[in-house]
Residue, then its C-alpha position, 0 to 999 in steps of 0.5 A: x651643767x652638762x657637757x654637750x654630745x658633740x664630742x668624740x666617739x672616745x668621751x662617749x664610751x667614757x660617759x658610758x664608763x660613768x653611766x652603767x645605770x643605763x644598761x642593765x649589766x652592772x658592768x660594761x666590758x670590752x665586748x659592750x664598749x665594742x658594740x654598735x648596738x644602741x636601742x632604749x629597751x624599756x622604760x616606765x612613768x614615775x609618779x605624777x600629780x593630777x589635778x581633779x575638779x570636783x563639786x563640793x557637797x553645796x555643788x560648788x566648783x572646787x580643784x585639788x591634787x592626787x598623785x598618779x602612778x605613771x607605771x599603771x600606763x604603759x610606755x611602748x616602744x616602737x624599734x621601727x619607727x622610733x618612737x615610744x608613747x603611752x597607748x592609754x593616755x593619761x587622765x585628764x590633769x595630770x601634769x606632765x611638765x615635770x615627769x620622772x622615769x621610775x626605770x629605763x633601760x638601754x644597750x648603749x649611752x642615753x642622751x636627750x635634746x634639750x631646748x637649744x638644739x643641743x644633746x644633753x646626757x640623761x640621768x635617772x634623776x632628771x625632770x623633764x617637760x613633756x607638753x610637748x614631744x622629746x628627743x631621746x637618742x641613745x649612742x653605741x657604746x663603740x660611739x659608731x652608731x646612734x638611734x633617735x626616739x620620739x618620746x610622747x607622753x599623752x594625756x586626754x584632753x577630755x574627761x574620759x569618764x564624760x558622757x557627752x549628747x547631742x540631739x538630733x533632729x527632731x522627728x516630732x511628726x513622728x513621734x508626737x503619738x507614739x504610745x509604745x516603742x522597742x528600739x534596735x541596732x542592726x547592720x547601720x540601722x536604727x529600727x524602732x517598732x511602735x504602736x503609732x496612733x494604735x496603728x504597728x509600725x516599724x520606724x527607721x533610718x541609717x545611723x549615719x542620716x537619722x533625719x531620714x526616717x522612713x515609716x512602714x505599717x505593719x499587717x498585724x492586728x495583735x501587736x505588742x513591741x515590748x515582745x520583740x527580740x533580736x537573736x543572731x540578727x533575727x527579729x522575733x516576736x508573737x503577734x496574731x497568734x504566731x511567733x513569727x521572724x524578720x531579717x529586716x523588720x518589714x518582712x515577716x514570716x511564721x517561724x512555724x512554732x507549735x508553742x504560741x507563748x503569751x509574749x517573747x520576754x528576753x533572749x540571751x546570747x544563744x536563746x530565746x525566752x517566752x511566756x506561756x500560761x505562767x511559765x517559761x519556754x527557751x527556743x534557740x530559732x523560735x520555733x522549736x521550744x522546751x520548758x524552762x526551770x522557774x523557782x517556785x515564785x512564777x506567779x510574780x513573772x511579769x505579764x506586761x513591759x518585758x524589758x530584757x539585757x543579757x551580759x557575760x559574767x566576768x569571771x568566765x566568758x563561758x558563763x553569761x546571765x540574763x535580766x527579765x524585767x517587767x510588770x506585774x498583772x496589775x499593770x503597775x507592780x515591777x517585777x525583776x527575774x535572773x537566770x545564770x547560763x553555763x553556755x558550755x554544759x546544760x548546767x543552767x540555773x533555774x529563774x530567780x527572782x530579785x525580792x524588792x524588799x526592804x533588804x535591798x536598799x536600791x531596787x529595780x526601779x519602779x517608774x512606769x516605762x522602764x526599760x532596761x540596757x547594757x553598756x559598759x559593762x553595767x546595766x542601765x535603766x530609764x523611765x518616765x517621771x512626770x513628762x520627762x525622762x527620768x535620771x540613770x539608774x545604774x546596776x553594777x552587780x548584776x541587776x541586785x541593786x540601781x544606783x541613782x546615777x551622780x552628775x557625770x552619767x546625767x543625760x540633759x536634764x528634763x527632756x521631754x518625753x510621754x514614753x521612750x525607747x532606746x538602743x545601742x550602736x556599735x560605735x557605743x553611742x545610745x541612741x534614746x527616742x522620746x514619744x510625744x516630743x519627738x527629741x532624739x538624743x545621742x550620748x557616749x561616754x567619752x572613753x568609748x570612743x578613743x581608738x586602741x594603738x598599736x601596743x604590740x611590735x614584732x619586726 
C-alpha cells in the first residue's frame, strides 16, 4: 500500500526522484527540486467501456458494451479555480468507476485524496472511481508549496441523441378549420399565417406563453401562405397582385415592385426567389428583381406547395444552397429543385432539378402537404398520412436522397392532424402546429440543449 503525503518536505522530493513520469523531463535537477512550482499542465481520458441499449431486429430490449476513446473528450484545466473537467460530456453509459489516464503531465509531485481523507501518490497505473468528483493535489518539488484540483469526469445522464416533445396546450378552437398554414420564428414569436375558414389570417403568441395566442384578419383578397418568406427579419409575400412586406406580420405595405411574380418560392441567406410565367427571378428587397438562370427542365418548376430551407455548405461557409420544393401544375406530382450560391463571387449555378426517378432509392417525398426544414445540420420533411402527421423523413446529403427516420427522431406517434405547419426557435426547439386537431408539439433533440463551458483560460 502506499504511504500517506503526511511526511516531510524531504520524502516529497525523494518521491518525486522516483516518480519523474509525472513531469515531462526525463530527469529532475536541482534547479526543479528547488522550485515552488506545483501545477497539473495536462491531462487525457484513457479508454472507457460504454454501455449501449438498443432493440433488437423483432424490437426487444437488449444492452451491450463498446470501448470509448476517453481522448475524443477533452479534459480542461481551469489554473484559477482549480478545477479540470470535460466540457463535452461523455455518452450516456459510459462507466467511469474505473477510469485510466492515458497521459498526465505536471511541474511537481502528483498525489490524490483517497476515500479516508488521506493523500495517496498517484501513479499512471491507477484506476480510479470518478462517480463522484476527485481531489488531485499536486506538491512542489521544494515540498513549500502545494495546489488542489477538483477532478470532475461528466457523463450525460440523458441519451444526448433523444428527440424529447411535449404538448402544448391546445388551441383547437383555433386550429379546428385551418386549411393552409406557414409558420415562422421571430424575435420571441411564433406567427403562423393561414387561410382560416378561407378568411387570411396571421396566428400568434410569444414562445414563452404559447397558450396566449392572438388571431389577426388580414385585409387580402388573393391569399396563399405557402408564398410567404422571411429575408433578414422581413415578411414577404404576393398577395392582390403585389409583392408586398411586413416587419410584424399585421402590417403591410407594397414593396413597390414592378415584377408581380406567380409566388415567392424560396429565399437563401441574402436573396429572395419567385415564380413568374415559368421562370425564375432573384430580388435581395423585393423590389427590384433580375432573371435567375434554370436548367432547361423549367416546365417541372412547382406551381403550388412552395416549401423551401436553405443551408451553408460544409465545406466553405462562403458557399450556401437552397432547396425548392413544391408541386407540379397537377396539384399532386412533387417536384424538387437545388441551386448552389458562391456568396462571395457571382458565380452561382443555375437551378437543378432532382429527377425522382428510379436511381434514387429515397426521393423527395411525396405525401401531400409536405413541407420542409432545416435543423441540425440536415433537412427534414413531414407530411400528412391519412389524418396523422407522417414519420421524419431526413436528407443528409443536400436534399438527394430522404431517409424514413429510425425509432430515435420519431415525433409521438399518430397525432392527429388535417394539415401542418411548423418552425424553429432559437433555442432549437421545433415547433410543429396541427390544423384540425389543434395539437401543438414542442420537441428537441437533447444535445441542442446542453450549455457550452468555458474551454478556454488565459489568466
Amino acid at each position: 500500500m502506499k504511504k500517506s503525503f503526511i511526511g516531510t518536505w524531504l520524502l516529497t522530493i525523494c518521491w518525486g526522484c522516483l516518480t519523474f513520469s509525472c513531469n515531462t523531463e526525463d530527469s529532475i535537477d536541482s534547479t526543479s527540486l528547488n522550485s515552488n512550482h506545483c501545477a497539473i499542465t495536462d491531462i487525457t481520458l484513457g479508454s472507457l467501456i460504454r454501455t449501449i441499449q438498443s432493440q433488437t431486429s423483432s424490437g426487444k430490449d437488449t444492452t451491450y458494451n463498446t470501448t470509448l476513446s476517453g481522448s475524443l473528450y477533452a479534459l480542461y484545466i481551469d489554473q484559477y479555480k482549480g478545477e479540470i473537467y470535460n466540457p463535452d460530456s461523455l455518452p450516456i453509459g459510459t462507466h467511469v468507476d474505473k477510469v485510466i489516464f492515458s497521459n498526465i503531465s505536471s511541474d511537481g509531485i502528483l498525489s490524490y485524496r483517497t476515500a479516508n481523507g488521506t493523500d495517496t501518490l498517484f501513479s499512471r497505473t491507477d484506476t480510479l472511481d470518478f462517480t463522484h468528483p476527485r481531489t488531485f493535489i499536486c506538491y512542489s518539488y521544494s515540498g513549500k508549496a502545494k495546489k488542489e484540483y477538483t477532478v470532475s469526469i461528466n457523463v450525460h445522464q440523458v441519451n444526448s441523441e433523444l428527440f424529447v416533445w411535449q404538448q402544448q396546450a391546445n388551441a383547437h378552437d383555433i386550429w379546428t378549420d385551418i386549411t393552409l398554414q406557414k409558420a415562422f420564428y421571430k424575435d420571441a414569436q411564433l406567427n403562423v399565417f393561414a387561410l382560416k375558414a378561407g378568411q387570411p389570417v396571421c396566428i400568434s403568441a410569444p414562445t414563452s406563453s404559447p397558450q396566449n395566442w392572438t388571431v389577426t384578419y388580414l385585409p387580402f383578397s388573393s391569399f396563399n401562405p405557402s408564398n410567404i418568406q422571411l429575408l433578414h427579419n422581413i415578411f414577404y409575400m404576393v398577395a392582390d397582385n403585389k409583392v408586398m412586406r411586413s416587419d410584424d406580420g399585421i402590417h403591410w405595405s407594397d414593396s413597390g415592385s414592378s415584377l408581380v411574380p406567380d409566388a415567392l418560392t424560396a429565399h437563401s441567406s441574402s436573396h429572395l426567389y419567385a415564380i413568374k410565367d415559368g421562370a425564375m427571378y432573384v430580388s435581395a428587397d423585393g423590389a427590384v428583381w433580375e432573371s435567375d438562370a434554370v436548367e432547361n427542365a423549367s416546365h417541372l418548376l412547382p406551381a403550388s406547395h412552395f416549401t423551401s430551407v436553405w443551408m451553408p455548405m460544409s465545406f466553405n461557409s462562403n458557399f450556401e444552397y437552397v432547396i425548392m420544393g413544391g408541386l407540379l401544375q397537377d396539384g399532386t406530382t412533387p417536384t424538387e429543385w437545388k441551386k448552389v450560391i458562391d456568396n462571395k463571387d457571382s458565380n452561382t449555378e443555375p437551378w437543378n432539378y432532382f429527377n425522382a426517378g428510379n436511381d434514387i432509392t429515397f426521393p423527395y417525398p411525396s405525401l401531400p402537404g409536405t413541407q420542409i426544414i432545416a435543423y441540425d445540420n440536415r433537412i427534414y420533411s413531414l407530411g400528412i398520412q391519412g389524418d396523422t402527421l407522417s414519420l421524419f423523413s431526413i436528407s443528409n446529403d443536400g436534399g438527394r436522397t430522404w431517409i424514413p427516420q429510425s425509432n430515435t427522431y420519431l415525433h409521438p406517434a399518430a397525432i392527429p392532424a388535417s394539415n401542418f405547419s411548423w418552425t424553429i426557435d432559437k433555442d432549437k426547439y421545433m415547433w410543429i402546429f396541427c390544423g384540425g386537431s389543434g395539437d401543438i408539439w414542442r420537441g428537441r433533440i437533447n444535445r441542442l440543449g446542453f450549455k457550452n463551458n468555458q474551454t478556454s483560460f488565459t489568466q
